[in-house]
C-alpha positions as CSV (number, residue, x, y, z in Angstrom):
1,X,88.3,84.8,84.8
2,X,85.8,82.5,85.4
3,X,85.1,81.0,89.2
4,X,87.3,77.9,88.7
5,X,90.3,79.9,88.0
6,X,89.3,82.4,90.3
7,X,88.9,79.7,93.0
8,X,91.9,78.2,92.6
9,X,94.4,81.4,92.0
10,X,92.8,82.9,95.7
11,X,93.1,79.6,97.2
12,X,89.4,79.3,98.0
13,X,86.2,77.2,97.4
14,X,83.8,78.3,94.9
15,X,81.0,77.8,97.6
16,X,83.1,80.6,99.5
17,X,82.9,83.0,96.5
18,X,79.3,82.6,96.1
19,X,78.8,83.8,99.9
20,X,81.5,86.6,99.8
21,X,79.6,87.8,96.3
22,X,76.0,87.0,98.5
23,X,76.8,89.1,101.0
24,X,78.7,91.7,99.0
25,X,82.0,91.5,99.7
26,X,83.2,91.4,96.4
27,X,81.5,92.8,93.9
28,X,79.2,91.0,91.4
29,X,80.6,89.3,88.5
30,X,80.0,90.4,84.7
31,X,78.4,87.6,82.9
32,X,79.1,86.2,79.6
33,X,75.8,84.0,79.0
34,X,75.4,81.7,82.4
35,X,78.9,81.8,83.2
36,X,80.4,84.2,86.2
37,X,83.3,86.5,84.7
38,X,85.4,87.4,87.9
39,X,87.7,91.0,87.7
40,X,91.6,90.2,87.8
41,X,91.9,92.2,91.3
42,X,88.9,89.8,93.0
43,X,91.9,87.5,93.5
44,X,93.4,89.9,96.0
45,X,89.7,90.4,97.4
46,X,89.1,86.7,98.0
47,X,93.0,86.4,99.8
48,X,92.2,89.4,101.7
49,X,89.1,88.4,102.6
50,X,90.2,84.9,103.9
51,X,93.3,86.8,106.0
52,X,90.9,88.3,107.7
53,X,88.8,85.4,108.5
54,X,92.6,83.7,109.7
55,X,93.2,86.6,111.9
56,X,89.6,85.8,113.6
57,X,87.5,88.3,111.9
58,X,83.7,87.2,111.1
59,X,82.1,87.4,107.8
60,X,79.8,89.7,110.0
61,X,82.8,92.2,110.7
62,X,83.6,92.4,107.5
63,X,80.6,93.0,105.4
64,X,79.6,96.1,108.3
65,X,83.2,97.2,107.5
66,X,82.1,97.5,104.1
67,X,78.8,99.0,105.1
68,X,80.8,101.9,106.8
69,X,82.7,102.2,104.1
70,X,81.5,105.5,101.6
71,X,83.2,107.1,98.5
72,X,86.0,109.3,99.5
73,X,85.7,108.5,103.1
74,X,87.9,106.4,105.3
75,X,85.2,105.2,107.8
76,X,85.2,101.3,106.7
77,X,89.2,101.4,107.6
78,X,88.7,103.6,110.6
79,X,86.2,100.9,111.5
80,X,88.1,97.5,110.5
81,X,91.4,99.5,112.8
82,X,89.1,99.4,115.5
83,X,88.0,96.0,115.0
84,X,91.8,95.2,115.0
85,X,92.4,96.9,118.4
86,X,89.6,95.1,119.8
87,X,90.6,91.6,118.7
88,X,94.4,92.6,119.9
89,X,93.1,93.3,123.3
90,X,90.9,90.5,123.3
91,X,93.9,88.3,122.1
92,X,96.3,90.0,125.2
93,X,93.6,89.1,127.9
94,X,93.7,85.5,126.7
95,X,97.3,85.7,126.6
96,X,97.8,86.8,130.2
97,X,94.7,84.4,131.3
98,X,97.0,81.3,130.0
99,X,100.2,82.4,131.7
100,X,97.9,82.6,135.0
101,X,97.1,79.3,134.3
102,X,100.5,77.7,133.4
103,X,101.9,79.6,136.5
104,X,99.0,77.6,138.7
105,X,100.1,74.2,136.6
106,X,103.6,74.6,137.5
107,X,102.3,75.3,141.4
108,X,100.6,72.3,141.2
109,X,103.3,70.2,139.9
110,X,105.4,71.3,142.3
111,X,103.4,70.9,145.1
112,X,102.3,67.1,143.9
113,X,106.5,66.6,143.5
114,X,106.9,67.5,147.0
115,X,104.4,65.5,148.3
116,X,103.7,62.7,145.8
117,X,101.6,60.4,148.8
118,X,99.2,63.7,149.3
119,X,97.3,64.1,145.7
120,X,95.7,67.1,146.7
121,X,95.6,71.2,145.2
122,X,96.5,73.7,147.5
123,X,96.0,76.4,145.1
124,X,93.0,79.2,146.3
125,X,90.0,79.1,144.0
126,X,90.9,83.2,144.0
127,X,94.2,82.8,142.0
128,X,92.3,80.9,139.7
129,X,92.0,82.4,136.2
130,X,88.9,83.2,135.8
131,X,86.5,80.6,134.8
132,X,89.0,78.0,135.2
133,X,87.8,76.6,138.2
């Protein structure tokens, strides 16, 4: 299939295809004079590729995935399983961050409810999330 139809079956621009087949994410296209002739299963490649990229993966992450990645061996998936640990981890301390947050947000509100003549925070800088304040 040519990129058009390639483009437009995974959902992606071409200018997308060109940098996942730059940096070797997919693999090189067969040519058929100066036209690019795209493999049925690069459609699944391209989607899989951009699900990655939605569940916060980098380009980056990806194309050392595939660097780890040997014939016969399962180091690229061992590596991207770890990448997906990380990034849930990452993801949880966020998570727990903004519920640290909402809980000083719903002090603060009560406390201004209370006493609506005395703007002030009463909250301690320590019970802060961190890099909040």
């Amino acid at each position: 299939m040519y990129i058009g139809e390639l483009a437009k079956s995974a959902g992606a621009s071409r200018k997308a295809i060109y940098l996942y087949e730059e940096l070797g994410l997919i693999q090189a296209p067969l040519r058929k004079g100066s036209y690019r002739v795209y493999a049925p299963e690069t459609v699944d490649q391209v989607k899989t590729i951009k699900c990655a990229q939605l569940l916060g993966f980098r380009l980056k992450e990806l194309v050392e995935a595939l660097a780890n990645n040997t014939p016969g061996s399962h180091s690229g998936l061992n590596y991207m399983l770890e990448q997906i640990q990380r990034k849930r981890l990452a993801i949880q301390t966020e998570i727990s961050a903004a519920q640290a947050q909402l809980e000083l947000l719903e002090q603060f509100d009560q406390q201004l409810r209370s006493s609506p003549d005395s703007m002030h925070c009463d909250l301690s800088v320590d019970s802060a999330p961190k890099g909040k304040l």
